[in-house]
N, C-alpha and C positions, 0 to 999 in steps of 0.2 A: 762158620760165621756167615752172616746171610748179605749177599753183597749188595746193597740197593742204591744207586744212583738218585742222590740227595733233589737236582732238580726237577727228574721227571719220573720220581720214584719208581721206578723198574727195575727188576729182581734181574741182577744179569746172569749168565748162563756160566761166566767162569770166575773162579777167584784166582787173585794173582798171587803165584809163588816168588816170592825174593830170592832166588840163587844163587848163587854167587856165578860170575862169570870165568870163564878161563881163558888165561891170558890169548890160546888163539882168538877164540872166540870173542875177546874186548877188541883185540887189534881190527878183527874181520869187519867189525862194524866201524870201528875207528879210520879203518882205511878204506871202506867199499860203500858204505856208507850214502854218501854223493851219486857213488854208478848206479848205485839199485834203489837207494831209500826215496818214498815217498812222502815229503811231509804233509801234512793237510790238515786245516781247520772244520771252516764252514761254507768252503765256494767249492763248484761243482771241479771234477779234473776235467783236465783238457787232456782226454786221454791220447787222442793222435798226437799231440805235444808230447806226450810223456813217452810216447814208445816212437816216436820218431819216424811214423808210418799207420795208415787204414789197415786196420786187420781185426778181424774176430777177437774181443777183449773176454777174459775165462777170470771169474773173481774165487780164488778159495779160500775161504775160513777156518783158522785155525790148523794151519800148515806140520803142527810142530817142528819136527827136526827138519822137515823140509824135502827130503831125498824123495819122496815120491814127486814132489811138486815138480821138481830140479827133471827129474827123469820125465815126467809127460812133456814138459816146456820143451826137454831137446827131442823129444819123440814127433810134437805136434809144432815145429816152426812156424808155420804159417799162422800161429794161434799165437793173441798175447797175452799173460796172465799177471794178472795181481797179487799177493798171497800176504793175509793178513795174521797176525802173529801178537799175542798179548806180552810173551814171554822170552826175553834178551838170549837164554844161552841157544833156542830155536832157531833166532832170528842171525845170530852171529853164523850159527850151525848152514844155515841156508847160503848166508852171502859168497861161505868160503866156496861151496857146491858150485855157486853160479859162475865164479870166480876161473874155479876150478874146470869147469865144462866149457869156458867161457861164451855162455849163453845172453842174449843180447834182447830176448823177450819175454825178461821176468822183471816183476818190479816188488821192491814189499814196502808193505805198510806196519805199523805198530801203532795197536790202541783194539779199542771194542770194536769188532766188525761193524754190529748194529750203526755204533754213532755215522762212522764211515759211509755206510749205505746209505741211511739216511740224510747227509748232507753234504757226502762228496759227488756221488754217483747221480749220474740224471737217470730219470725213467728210459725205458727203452733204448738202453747202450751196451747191456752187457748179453757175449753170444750165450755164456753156459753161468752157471754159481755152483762152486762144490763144497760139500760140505761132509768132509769123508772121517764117521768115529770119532763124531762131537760125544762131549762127556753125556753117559747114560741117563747120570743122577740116577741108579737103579733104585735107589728107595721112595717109594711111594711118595713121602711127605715131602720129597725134594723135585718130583717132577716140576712144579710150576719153575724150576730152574733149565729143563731143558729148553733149548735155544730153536725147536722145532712147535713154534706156539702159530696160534692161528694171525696173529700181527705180524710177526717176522714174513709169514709164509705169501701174508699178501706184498710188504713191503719189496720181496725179492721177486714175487708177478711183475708187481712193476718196473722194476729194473732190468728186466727182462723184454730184449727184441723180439715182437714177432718169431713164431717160433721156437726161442732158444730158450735153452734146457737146464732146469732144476737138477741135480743131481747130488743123492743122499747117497750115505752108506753107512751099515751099523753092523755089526755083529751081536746087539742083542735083540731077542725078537718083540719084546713087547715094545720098545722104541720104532723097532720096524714097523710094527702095528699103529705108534701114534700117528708115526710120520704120516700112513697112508690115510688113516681116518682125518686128519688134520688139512690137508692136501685134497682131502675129499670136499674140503668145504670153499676152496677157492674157486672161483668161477671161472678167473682167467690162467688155470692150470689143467693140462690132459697128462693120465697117466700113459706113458708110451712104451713101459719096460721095468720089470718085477723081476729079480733071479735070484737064486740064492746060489748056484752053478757056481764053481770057482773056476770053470774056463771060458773066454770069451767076454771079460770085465768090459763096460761100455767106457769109450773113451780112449780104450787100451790102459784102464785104469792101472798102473804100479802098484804093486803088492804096500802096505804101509808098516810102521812097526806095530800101531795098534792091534792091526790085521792079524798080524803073525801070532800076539799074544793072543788073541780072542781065538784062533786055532789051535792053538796049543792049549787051550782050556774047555776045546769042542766045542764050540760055537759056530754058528751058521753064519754066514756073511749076507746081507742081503746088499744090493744094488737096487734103487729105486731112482725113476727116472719120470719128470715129468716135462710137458712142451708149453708156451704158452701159445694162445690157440687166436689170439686178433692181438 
């Protein structure tokens, strides 16, 4: 079914599953909840507010279960990340992580990335945006659903400091292909780094579960990396 947002008719990139939660995972959000959740409307964050310290802010999209997000956050402390999530058993999945690690530079969000960007986020605040093994929508008639569209591409230019960095990943190649021709067309984007190598992940990217499925079905992984350039 085709998911379009009634007031500003735009096809969103995901549809939400109802699944049922598990009792960790209800408490994890029942109880952590307050440490790590972000609420937000229509006003910008006040992100040194929210992370309790200046540091290089990393926004990801669609985190699923989390454990890659959990693993870079404790890898890259000096970095603070956001990590948005449509989907409860993901989100519970994550909190117990952070809980668990007890990491102090992750925050998550729940809702549409897009909306969030668009009217949480100010221009030029975020250091990186990841967006690692967003759905392919591999059938043709369903591309205008992927979330790699020439609006998105500019909306996260903007959101973007001086310098700081785009970063995609897919494991199918003709999404690999969109992203690049798509990205081609932004002004205030430079490509800085193309691999498909599975050693040397930029970032010190964590392997993901998508990751792992799309190798085990032989698939290439691409890393695509772009700067913004003023």
């Amino acid at each position: 079914m085709l998911v379009i947002d009634q007031q500003r008719r735009t096809i969103r990139s995901f549809v939400k599953r109802h699944r049922r939660l598990s009792q960790a995972k209800s408490r994890a959000i029942e109880q952590l909840w307050s440490q790590y959740g972000v609420n937000w409307s229509t006003a910008n964050l006040d992100l040194p507010a929210i992370f309790g310290r200046h540091a290089p802010v990393v926004l990801e999209i669609g985190f699923g279960a989390g454990e890659s997000l959990a693993e870079m956050a404790q890898r890259r402390s000096y970095e603070d990340f956001i990590g948005v999530e449509v989907h409860g058993p993901g989100i519970g999945h994550l909190l117990g992580e952070l809980a668990q690690r007890d990491l102090t530079n992750v925050r998550v969000a729940r809702g549409d990335a897009v909306e969030l960007m668009r009217h949480c986020i100010a221009d030029r605040s975020l250091a990186r945006i990841q967006l690692f093994f967003p759905d392919p929508w591999p059938k043709k008639r369903h591309w205008k659903r992927r979330l790699v569209q020439t609006e998105w591409i500019a909306l996260a230019a903007k959101k973007l400091v001086r310098g700081g960095t785009l970063h995609l990943a897919t494991d199918w190649a003709d999404y690999a292909n969109h992203m690049l021709a798509t990205v081609a067309g932004e002004p205030l984007l430079e490509q800085t780094l193309s691999t498909s190598a599975a050693e040397g992940k930029p970032y010190g990217r964590p392997e993901t579960r998508f990751e792992r499925r799309g190798r085990r079905l032989g698939h290439t992984i691409w890393d695509l990396v772009f700067h913004r350039v003023e």
